[in-house]
C-alpha positions in Angstrom: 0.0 0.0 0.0 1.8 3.4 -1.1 2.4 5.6 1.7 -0.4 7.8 2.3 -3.6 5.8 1.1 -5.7 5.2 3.4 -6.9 1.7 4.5 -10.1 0.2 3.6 -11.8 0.4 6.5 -10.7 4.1 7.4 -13.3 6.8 7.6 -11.5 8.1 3.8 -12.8 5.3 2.8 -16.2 5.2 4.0 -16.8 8.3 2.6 -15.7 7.1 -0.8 -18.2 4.1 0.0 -21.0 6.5 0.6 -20.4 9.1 -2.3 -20.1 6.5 -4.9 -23.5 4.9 -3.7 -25.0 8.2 -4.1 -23.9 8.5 -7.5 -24.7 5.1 -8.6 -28.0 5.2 -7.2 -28.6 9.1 -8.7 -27.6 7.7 -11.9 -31.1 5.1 -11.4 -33.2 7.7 -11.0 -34.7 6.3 -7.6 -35.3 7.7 -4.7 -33.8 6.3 -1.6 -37.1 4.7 -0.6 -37.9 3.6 -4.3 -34.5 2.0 -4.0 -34.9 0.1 -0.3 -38.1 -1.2 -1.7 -36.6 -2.5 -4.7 -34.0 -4.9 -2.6 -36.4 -5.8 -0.2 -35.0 -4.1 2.3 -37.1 -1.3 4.9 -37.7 2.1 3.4 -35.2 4.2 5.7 -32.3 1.3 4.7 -30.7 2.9 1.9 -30.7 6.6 3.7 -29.1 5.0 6.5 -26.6 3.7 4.5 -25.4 7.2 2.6 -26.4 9.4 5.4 -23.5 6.9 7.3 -25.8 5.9 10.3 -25.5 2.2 10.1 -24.3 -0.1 12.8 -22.8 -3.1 11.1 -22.5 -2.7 7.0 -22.7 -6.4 5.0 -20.5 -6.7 2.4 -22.8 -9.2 0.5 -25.3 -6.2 0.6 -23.1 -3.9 -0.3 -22.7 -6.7 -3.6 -26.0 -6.4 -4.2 -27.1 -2.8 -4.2 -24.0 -2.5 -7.0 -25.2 -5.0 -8.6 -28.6 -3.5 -8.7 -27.2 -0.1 -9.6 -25.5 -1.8 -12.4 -21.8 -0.8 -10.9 -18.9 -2.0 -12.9 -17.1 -5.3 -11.2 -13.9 -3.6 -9.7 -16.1 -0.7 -8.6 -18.7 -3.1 -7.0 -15.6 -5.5 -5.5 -14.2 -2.2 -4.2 -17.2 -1.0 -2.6 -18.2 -3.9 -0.9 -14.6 -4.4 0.9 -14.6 -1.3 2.2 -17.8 -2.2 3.6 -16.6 -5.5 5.2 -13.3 -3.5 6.4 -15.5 -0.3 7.8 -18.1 -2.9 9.7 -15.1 -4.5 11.3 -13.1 -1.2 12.3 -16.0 0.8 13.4 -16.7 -0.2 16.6 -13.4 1.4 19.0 -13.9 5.0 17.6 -14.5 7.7 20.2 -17.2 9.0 18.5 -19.2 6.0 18.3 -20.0 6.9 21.9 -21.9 10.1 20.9 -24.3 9.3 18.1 -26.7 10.9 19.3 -24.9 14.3 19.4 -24.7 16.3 16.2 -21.4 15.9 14.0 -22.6 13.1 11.5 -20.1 12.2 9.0 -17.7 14.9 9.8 -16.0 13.4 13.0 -14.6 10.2 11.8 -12.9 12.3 8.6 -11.3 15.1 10.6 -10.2 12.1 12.9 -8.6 10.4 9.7 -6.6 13.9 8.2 -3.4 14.7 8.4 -3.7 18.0 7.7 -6.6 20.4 8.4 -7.5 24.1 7.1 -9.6 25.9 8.8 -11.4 29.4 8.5 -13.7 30.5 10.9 -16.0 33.5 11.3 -18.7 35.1 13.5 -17.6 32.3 16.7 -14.3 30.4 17.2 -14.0 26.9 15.9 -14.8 23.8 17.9 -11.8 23.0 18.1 -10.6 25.9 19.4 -13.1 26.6 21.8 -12.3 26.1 25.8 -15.3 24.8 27.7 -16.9 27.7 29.2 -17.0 29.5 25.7 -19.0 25.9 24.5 -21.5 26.0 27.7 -21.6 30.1 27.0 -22.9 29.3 23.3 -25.5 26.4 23.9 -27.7 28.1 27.1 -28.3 30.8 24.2 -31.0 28.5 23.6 -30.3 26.8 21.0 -30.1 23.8 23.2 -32.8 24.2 25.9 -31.8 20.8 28.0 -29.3 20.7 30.5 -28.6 17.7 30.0 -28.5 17.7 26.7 -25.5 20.5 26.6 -23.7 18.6 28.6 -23.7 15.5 26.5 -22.6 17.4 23.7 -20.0 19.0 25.7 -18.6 15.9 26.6 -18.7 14.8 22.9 -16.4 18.1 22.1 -14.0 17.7 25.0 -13.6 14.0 24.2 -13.2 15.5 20.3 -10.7 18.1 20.9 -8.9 15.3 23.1 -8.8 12.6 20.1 -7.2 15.5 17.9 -5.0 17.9 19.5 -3.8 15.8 22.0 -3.4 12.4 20.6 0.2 11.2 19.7 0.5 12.2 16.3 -1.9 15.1 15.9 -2.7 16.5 12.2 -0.7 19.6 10.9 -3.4 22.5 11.4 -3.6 26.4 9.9 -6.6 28.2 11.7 -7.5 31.5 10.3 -9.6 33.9 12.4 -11.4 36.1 11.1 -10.5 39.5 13.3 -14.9 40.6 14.9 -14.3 36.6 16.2 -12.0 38.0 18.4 -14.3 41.1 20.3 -17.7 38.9 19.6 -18.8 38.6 23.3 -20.4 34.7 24.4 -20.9 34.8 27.9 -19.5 37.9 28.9 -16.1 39.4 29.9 -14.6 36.8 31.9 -15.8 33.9 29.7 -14.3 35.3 26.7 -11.2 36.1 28.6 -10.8 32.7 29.3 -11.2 32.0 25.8 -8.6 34.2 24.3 -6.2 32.7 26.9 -7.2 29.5 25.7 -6.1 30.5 22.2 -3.1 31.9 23.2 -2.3 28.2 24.7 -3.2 26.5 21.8 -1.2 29.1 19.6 2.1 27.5 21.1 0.7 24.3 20.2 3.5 22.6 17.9 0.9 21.7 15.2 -0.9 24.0 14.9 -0.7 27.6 12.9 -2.6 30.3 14.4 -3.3 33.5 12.0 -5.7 36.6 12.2 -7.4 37.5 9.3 -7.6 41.9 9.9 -10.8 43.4 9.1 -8.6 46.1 7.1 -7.7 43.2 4.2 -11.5 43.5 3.1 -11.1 39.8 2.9 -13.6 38.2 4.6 -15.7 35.3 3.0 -19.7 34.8 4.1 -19.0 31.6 5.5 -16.7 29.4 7.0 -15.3 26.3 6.1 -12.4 23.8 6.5 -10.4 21.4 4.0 -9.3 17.7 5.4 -5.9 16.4 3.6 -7.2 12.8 4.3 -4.0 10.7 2.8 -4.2 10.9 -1.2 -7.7 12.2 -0.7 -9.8 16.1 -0.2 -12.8 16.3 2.0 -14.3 19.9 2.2 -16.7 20.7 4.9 -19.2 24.0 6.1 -20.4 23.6 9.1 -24.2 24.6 8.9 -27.0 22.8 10.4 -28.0 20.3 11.6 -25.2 18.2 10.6 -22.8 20.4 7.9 -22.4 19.8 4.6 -19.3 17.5 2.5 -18.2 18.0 -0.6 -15.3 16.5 -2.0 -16.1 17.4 -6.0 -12.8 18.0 -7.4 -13.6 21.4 -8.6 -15.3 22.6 -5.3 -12.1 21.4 -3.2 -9.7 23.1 -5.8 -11.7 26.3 -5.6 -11.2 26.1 -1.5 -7.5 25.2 -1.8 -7.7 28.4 -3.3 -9.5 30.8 -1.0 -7.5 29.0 1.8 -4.1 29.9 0.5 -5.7 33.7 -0.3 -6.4 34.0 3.2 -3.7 33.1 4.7 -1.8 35.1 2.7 -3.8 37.9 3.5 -3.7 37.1 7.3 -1.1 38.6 9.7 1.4 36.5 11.3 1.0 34.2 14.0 3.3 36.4 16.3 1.1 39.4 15.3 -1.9 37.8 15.5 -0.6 36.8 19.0 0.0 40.5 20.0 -3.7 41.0 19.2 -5.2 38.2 21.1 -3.7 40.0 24.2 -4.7 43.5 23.1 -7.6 41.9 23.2 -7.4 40.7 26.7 -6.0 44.0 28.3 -9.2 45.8 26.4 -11.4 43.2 28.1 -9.6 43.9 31.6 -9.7 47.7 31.2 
């Protein structure tokens, strides 16, 4: 296996299961129902499958559905390894834990990259984001149970854990946009606790921390993040209720793009250091 590929039963490579299942059923014509009810199987069967919320995944049925789709044979072989492989390796992931908490198909890809882009605007990214900033953001209301918000922040702690701190953590370039910065969540001391937070994980030895200034006029609409997952490229924007993928090869060139625009645009991490603290004395003043 060349250096770099990722196994079969990696999350790369259940994403590759999913997308080409997609396509190969799009190419039918059939709904997802329409094509359940054609193999027999129960009507939510085949949006479990490419929505990725599937316990065990057979092989054989895996066979079948190509076959049904009309898949070539080393495309229909191909799929349904990976399916044997991702049934078998699934069950020891952390997030396997928390399937209940929002994050989908995203969680077990950012897991699997070795490098990560991220740009982030309007809040700071979960990754970055210390506790009391996470608790700050859900009793906005946009999760009303207690217990509830603390499910999911056990889910984020245990995420941020698995990445940043694990043995051999991916190489990461955060951009910021600048208002992320002086947006208040919870108040003065909560966001102070945050910025020093950021100033921690700045230091982090895998991890490239930049500012994008308001004066660049360079600020997107939305956010998003590339995954370099071995030989493969995951985008992702994180909108709800569970983001959205792509990995179209046009659409992940076109971010490759507007990633290395903003970072060239960015200050540099020592500068955007010496504003995180401005930003702290302004909050202490």
């Amino acid at each position: 296996m060349p250096e770099g590929t990722p196994v079969q039963g990696s999350p790369a490579r259940r994403h590759y299961l999913i997308s080409q299942l997609k396509r190969l059923r799009a190419r039918t014509g059939l709904s997802q129902e329409e094509a359940a009810e054609e193999m027999g199987w129960h009507k939510s069967k085949v949006s479990r499958i490419e929505n990725g919320k599937w316990k065990r995944l057979s092989g054989p049925e895996i066979d079948a559905l190509c076959r049904f789709y009309t898949a070539p044979d080393d495309l229909r072989e191909e799929l349904a390894h990976i399916a044997k492989a991702a049934s078998r390796n699934r069950s020891s992931a952390w997030w396997n834990a928390y399937e209940d908490v929002p994050g989908g198909a995203y969680y077990p890809l950012e897991y699997e990259a070795d490098q990560i882009f991220e740009y982030t605007l309007g809040l700071f990214s979960g990754l970055a984001q210390h506790p009391d900033y996470i608790r700050a953001l859900m009793s906005r209301g946009a999760v009303p149970d207690e217990a509830e918000r603390e499910r999911r922040l056990q889910a984020r702690v245990e995420r941020t854990r698995n990445i940043l701190y694990r043995e051999a953590p991916p190489q990461m370039w955060w951009v910021i946009d600048e208002p992320v910065l002086t947006c208040q969540v919870g108040g003065p001391k909560v966001m102070r606790t945050q910025l020093e937070h950021l100033l921690e994980l700045s230091d982090h030895s895998r991890i490239d921390l930049q500012v994008l200034p308001q004066s660049e006029g360079m600020s997107l609409n939305y956010g998003f993040c590339l995954l370099w997952i071995g030989d493969d490229r995951v985008g992702h924007v994180d909108v709800p209720p569970q983001g959205l993928l792509f990995d179209a090869h046009e659409d992940v060139q076109h971010h490759e793009l507007r990633s290395n625009h903003l970072r060239a645009a960015a200050i540099s991490q020592e500068r955007s250091r010496d504003l995180i603290r401005t930003r702290i004395t302004e909050l202490d003043a």
